[in-house]
ZAVO-179236 format. One line per 10 residues: their letters; for each residue x negated, y negated, z of N, C-alpha, C. Coordinates in steps of 0.2 Angstrom, whole numbers, always signed. Layout:
<pts>
a	X Y Z X Y Z X Y Z | ...
</pts>
This chain:
<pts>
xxxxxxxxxx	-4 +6 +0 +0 +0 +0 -4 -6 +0 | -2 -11 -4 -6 -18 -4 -1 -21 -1 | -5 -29 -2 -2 -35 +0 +6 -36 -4 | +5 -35 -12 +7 -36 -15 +13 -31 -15 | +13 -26 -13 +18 -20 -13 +26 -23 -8 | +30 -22 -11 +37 -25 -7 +37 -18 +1 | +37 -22 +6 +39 -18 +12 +47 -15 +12 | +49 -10 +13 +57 -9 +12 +58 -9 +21 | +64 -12 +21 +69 -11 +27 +67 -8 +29 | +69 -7 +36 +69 +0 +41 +75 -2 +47
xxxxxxxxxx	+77 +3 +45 +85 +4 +51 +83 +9 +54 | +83 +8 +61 +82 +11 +67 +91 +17 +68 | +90 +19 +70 +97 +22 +70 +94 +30 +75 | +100 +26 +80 +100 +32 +87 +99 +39 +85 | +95 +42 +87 +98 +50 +85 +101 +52 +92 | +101 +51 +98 +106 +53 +100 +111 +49 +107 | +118 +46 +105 +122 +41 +106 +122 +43 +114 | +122 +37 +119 +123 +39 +126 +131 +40 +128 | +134 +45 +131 +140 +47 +129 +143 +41 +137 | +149 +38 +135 +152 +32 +141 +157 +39 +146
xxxxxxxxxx	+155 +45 +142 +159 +48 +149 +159 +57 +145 | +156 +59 +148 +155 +67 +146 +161 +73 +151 | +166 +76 +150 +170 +79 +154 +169 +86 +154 | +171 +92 +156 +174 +99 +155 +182 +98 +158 | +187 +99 +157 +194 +98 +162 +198 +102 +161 | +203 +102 +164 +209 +109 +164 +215 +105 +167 | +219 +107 +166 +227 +104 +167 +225 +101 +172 | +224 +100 +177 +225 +98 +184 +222 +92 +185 | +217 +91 +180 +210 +84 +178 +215 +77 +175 | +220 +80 +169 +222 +75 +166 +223 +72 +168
xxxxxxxxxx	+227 +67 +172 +229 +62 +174 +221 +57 +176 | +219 +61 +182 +212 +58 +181 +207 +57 +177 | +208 +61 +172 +203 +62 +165 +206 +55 +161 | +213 +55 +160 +217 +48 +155 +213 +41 +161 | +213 +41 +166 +211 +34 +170 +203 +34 +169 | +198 +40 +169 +192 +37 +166 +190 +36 +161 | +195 +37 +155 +195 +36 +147 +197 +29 +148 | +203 +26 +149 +206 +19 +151 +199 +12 +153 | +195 +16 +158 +190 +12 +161 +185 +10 +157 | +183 +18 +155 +178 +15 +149 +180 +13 +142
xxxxxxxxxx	+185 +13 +141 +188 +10 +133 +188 +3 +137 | +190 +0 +141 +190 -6 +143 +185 -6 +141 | +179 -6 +146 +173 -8 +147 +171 -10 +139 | +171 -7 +134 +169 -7 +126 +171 -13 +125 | +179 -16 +128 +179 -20 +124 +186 -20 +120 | +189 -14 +122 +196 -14 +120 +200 -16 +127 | +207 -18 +124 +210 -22 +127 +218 -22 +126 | +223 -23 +128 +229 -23 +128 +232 -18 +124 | +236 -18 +117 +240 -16 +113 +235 -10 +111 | +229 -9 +109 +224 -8 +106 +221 -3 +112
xxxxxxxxxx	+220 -5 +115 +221 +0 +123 +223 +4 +122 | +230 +1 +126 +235 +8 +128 +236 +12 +120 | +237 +9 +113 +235 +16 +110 +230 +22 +107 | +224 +20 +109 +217 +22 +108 +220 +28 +116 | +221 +27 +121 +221 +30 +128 +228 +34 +126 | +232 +32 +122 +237 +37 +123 +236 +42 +117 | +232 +41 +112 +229 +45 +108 +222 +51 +112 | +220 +48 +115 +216 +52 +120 +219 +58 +122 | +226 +54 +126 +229 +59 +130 +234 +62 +127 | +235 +63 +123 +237 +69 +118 +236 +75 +115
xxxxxxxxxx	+227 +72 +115 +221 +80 +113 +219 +81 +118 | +222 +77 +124 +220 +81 +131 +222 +87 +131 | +230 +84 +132 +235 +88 +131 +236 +94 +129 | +236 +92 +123 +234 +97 +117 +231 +103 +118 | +224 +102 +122 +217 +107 +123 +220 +111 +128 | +223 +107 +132 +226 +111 +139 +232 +116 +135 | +235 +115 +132 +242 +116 +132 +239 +124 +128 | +238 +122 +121 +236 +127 +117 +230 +130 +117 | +225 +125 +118 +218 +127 +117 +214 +132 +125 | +220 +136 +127 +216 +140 +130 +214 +137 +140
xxxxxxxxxx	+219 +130 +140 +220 +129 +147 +214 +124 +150 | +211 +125 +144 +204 +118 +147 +201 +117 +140 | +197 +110 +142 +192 +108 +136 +187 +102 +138 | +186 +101 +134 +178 +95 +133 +181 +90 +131 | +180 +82 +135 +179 +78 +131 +172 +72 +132 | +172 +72 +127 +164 +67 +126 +167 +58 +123 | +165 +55 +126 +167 +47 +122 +162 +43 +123 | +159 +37 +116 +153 +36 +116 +156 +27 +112 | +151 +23 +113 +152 +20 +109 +146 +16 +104 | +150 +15 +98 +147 +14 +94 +146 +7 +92
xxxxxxxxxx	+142 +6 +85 +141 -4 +86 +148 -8 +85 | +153 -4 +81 +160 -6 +81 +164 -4 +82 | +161 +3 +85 +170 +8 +86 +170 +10 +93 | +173 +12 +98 +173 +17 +103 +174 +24 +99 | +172 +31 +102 +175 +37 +99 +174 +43 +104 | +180 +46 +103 +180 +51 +108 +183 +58 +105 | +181 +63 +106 +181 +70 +105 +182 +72 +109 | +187 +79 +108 +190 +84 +113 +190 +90 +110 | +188 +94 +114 +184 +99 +108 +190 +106 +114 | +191 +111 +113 +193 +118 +115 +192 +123 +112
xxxxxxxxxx	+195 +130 +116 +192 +135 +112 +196 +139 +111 | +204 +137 +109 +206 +140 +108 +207 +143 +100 | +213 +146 +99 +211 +150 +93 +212 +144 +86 | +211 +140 +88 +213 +134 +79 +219 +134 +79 | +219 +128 +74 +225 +124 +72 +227 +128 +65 | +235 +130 +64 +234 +133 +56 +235 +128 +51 | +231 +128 +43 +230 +123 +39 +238 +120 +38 | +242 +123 +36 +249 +120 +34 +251 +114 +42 | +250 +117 +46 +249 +111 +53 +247 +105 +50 | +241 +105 +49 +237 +101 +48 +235 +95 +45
xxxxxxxxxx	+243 +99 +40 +242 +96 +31 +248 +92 +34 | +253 +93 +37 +261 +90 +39 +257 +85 +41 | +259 +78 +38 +259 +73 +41 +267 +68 +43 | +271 +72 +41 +277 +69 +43 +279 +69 +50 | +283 +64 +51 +286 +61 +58 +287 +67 +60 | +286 +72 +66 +290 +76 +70 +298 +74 +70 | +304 +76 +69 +310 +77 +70 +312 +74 +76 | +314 +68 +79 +318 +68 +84 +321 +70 +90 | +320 +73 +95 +323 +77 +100 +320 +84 +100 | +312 +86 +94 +310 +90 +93 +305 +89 +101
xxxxxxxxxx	+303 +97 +102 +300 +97 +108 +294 +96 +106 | +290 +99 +105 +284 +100 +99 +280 +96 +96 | +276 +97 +93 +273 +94 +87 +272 +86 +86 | +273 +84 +92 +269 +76 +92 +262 +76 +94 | +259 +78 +98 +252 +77 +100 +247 +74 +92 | +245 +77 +89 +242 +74 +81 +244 +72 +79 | +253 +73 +77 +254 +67 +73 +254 +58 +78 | +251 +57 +85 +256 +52 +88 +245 +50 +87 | +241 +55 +89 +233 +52 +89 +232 +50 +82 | +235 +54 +79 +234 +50 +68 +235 +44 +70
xxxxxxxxxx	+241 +41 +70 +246 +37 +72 +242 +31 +73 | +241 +33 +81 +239 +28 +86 +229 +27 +86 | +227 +31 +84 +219 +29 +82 +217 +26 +73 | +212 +21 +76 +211 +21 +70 +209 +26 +64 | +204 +30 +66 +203 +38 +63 +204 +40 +65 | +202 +49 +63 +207 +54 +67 +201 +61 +62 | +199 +63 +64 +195 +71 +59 +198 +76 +65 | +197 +82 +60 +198 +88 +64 +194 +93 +63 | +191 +97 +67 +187 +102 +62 +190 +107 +67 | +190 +114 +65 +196 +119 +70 +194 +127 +66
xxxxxxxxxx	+195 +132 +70 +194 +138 +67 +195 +143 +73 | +194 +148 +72 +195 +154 +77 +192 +153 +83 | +186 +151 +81 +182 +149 +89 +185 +143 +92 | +190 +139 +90 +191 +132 +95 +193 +127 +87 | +194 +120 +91 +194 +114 +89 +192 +109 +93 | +190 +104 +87 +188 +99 +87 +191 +93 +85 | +192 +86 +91 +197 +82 +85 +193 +74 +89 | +192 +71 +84 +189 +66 +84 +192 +60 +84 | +193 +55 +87 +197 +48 +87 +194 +42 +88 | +196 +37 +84 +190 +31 +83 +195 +26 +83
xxxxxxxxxx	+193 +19 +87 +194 +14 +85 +189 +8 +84 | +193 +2 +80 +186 +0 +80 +186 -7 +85 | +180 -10 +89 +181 -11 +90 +180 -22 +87 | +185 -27 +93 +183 -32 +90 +191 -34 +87 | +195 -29 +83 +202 -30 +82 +207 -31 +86 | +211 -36 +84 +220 -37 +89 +222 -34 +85 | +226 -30 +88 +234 -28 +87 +239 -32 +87 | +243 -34 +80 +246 -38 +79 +252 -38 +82 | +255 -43 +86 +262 -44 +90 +266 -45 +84 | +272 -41 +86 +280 -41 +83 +279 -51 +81
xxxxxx	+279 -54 +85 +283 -61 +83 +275 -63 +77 | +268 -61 +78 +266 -64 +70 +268 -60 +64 | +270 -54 +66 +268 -51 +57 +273 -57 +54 | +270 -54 +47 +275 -59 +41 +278 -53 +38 | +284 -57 +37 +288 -53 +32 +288 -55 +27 | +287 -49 +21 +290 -55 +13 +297 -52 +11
</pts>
């Protein structure tokens, strides 16, 4: 390399992210599990309506992992330069594709079936990866955004 040679950029980039809350839980955690999730999404930087959706998405693959996934799981939440994100990972047997694929509103006064559709929903992203040995379901917001109040949206 000379003088004369262009120097190229260099991006640092973490290889590995400090997690804002590392769990293992089982039904009897939840409730305290959703009030440590709350304090650290706060802490990010998330806030009000943006909040309580981000936390209610949480607690839904809580749920989920408890319910289906074999009575307990993992959650790990970390934040990034824009986003918060939290995984919830168990071991139960997977989600089946046609599940997966349904992105329509669960039916009304149905029992079921809201947990992934209500985290799609209420997070900004949403990935799944799942199979015999367990699942994985990932939820992001970003942060830095308001959630827009009923009295500004515009209508055309």
């Amino acid at each position: 390399m000379t003088d004369a040679d262009d120097i190229a950029p260099r991006t640092v980039v973490p290889i590995d992210v400090s997690p804002l809350l590392t769990q293992t839980f089982n039904r009897g955690q939840v409730t305290e599990l959703r009030h440590s999730v709350t304090s650290c999404a706060a802490a990010t930087g998330l806030a009000g309506q943006r909040l309580d959706d981000f936390v209610l998405a949480v607690n839904e693959l809580i749920t989920n992992a408890v319910r289906h996934g074999g009575g307990r799981g993992h959650l790990r939440m970390w934040q990034e330069p824009r986003e918060v994100v939290c995984e919830v990972s168990d071991d139960g047997a997977g989600i089946a594709a046609d599940r997966l694929a349904d992105r329509d509103r669960p039916t009304p006064g149905t029992a079921g079936g809201w947990g992934l559709w209500l985290a799609r929903n209420l997070a900004d992203e949403m990935a799944v990866r799942t199979g015999p040995a367990g699942t994985t379901v990932r939820v992001s917001a970003a942060l830095g955004r308001v959630a827009p109040s009923p009295a500004t949206e515009q209508v055309d």
